[in-house]
N, C-alpha and C positions, 0 to 999 in steps of 0.2 A: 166529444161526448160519444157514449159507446151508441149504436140505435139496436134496435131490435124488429124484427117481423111481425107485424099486428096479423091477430087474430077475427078482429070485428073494427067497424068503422068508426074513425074520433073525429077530434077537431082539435087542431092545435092556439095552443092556450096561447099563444103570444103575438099570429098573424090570422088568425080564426080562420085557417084553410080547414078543407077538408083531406082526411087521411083516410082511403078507401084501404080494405080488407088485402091484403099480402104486400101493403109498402111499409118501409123502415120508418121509424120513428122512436124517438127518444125521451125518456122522463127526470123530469126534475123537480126537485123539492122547494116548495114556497111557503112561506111564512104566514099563515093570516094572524097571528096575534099571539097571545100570553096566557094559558091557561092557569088556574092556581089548582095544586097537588094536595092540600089540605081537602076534607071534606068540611060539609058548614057545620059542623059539630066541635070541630077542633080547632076554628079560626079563632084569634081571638076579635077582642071585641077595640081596639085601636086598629092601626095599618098592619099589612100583611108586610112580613118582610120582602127583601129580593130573592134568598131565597127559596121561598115556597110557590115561586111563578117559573114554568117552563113552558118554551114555546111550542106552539101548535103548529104542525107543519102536512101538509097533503103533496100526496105525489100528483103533476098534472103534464098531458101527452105535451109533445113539440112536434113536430113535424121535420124531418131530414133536411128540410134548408132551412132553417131555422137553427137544427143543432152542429151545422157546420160552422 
């Protein structure tokens, strides 16, 4: 995984370290769920299909031994 130079202080998402100002660390994308792309005006009124659900995804810090 590529890391990069932080600019201000994190915490890594995976071993809860802390990642102080000018250490490398690296980000990765995670999944919390399924959002629906319809607005509530246009769903209908049975199931939503599959495809009008895509996933919600946020980028969160790792820490340089973590992304090794």
């Amino acid at each position: 995984m590529q890391t990069k130079r932080t600019m201000k202080n994190r915490e890594c998402h995976l071993c809860d370290a802390a990642i102080f100002k000018g250490e490398q660390y690296g980000q990765k994308s995670v999944s919390l769920g399924k959002t629906c792309k319809w607005s509530a005006d246009q769903r209908p009124t049975d199931e939503i299909p599959d495809s009008a659900w895509s996933d919600y995804r946020i980028k969160v810090d790792i820490c340089s031994g973590c992304a090794a």
